[in-house]
N, C-alpha and C positions, 0 to 999 in steps of 0.2 A: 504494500500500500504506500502511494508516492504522500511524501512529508511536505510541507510549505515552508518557504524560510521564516514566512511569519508564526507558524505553526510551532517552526524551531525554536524561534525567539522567545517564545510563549514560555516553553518549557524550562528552557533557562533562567529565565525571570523566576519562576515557580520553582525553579531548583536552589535559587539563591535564596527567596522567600524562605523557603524550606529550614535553609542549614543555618539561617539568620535566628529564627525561631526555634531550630536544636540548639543552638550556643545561649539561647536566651533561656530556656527550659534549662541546661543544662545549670546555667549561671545559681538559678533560682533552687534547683536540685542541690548543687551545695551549699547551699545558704538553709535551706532544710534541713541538710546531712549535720551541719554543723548544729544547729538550734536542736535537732532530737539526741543528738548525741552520738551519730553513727562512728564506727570507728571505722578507720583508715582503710580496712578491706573493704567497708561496705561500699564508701566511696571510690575506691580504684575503680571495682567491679563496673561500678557504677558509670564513671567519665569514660575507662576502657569501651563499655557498649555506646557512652554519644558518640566517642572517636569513631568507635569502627565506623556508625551509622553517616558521621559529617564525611570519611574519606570515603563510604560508599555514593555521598551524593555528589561529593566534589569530583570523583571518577565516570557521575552519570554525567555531570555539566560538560565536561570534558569532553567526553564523546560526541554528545549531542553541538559541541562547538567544531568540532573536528570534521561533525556529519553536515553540519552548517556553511563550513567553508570548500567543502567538496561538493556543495549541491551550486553555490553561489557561480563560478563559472561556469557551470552547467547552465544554468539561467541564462547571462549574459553571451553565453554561444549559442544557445536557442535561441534569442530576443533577437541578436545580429541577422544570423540563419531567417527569421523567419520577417523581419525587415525585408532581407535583401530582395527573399522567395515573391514579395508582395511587389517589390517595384519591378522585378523581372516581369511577371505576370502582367504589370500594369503596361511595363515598356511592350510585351508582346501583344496585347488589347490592342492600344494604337496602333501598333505597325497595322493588325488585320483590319482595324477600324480605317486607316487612313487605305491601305489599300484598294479596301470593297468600295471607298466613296469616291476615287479615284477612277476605279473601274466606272462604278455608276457614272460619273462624272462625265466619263469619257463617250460610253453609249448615250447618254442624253443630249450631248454636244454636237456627236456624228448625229440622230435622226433629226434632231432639232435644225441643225447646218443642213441637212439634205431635205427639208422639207420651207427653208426660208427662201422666201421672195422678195428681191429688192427691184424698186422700180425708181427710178430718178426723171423728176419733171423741170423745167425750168420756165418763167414769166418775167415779166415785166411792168409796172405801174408807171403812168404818164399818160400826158394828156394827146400825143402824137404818136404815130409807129415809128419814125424813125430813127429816133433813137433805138427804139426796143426790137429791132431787127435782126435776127432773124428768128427770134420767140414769138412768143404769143405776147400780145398788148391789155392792159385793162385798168380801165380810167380809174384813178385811184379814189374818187369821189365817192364814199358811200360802198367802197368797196370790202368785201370780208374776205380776208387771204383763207382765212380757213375753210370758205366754202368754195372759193377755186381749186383749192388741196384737195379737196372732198370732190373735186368733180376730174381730179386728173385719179385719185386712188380710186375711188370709189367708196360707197356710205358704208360704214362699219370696219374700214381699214387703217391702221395705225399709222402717222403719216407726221412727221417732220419737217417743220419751212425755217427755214436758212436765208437772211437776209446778205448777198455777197459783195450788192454795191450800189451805190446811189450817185447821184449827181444832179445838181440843180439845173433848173430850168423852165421855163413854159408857168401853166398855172399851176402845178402842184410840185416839181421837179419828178425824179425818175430814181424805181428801186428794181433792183434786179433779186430774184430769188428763186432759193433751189427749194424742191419738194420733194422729201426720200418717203415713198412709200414701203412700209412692211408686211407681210402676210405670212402662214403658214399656209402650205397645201397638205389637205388631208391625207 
């Protein structure tokens, strides 16, 4: 049956307790001996059994300190050991955790890429076409870039305007802009 060091410790304390209160007993035993009159054998006999009984217990402490210090690195090479066991385990978690998402990572990327649609539009706002030649023209008056975008991708398609250049001029001056359309195909 495995011992605790605190288990140990326990016992020790209880051993010293012990042989504290045989010297004290023993103390009080002659101070008795002396008061009743005992003569010198009664008390040899007498101190002879607390002796044996204090080196019996002084011999249990002993042990029990001897079994104390042998269990102790025992401990502290299991606690190492089983440290290390945990962050081995943790470092090989990750590696499989970072792999698999890596993998996934990678098939989501390839069907995602083979299934993306880029389309790129370009226009122009001003009040004359020639400037905005050889795009498409539209009077910037009241105008909404985002429903031009919506009429080069089409309604419900995710869509991008890029304003690339301007220049004054006329009644409103002149903007050029790009329009990246994206889709998935199913």
């Amino acid at each position: 049956m495995a011992v605790t060091v605190t288990e140990l410790n326990e016992q020790v304390k209880a051993l010293k307790d012990r042989t504290t209160s045989l010297e004290t007993k023993i103390s009080i035993a002659i101070a008795v001996a002396v008061v009743l009159g005992l003569g010198g054998a009664g008390i040899g006999a007498l101190l002879v059994r607390a002796h044996n009984q204090i080196d019996a217990l002084n011999t249990q402490a002993a042990a029990i300190k001897a079994e104390l210090a042998g269990i102790e690195p025992k401990i502290s090479a299991a606690t190492s050991k089983s440290i290390t066991a945990v962050a081995d385990a943790g470092q090989t978690a990750i590696q499989r955790i970072t792999r698999a998402s890596n993998a996934l990572k990678g098939d989501i990327e390839q069907n995602l890429i083979g299934r993306l649609r880029v389309s790129v539009y370009q226009f122009c706002t001003g009040e004359y076409d020639g400037p905005c030649l050889p795009i498409p023209r539209y009077d910037p008056r009241g105008l909404d870039n985002n429903k031009v975008a919506e009429g080069f991708c089409g309604k419900g398609v995710k869509f991008f305007i890029n304003q690339y250049r301007t220049q004054g001029g006329n009644c409103c001056g002149y903007a050029w802009y790009t329009v990246t359309c994206t889709r998935f195909e199913s």
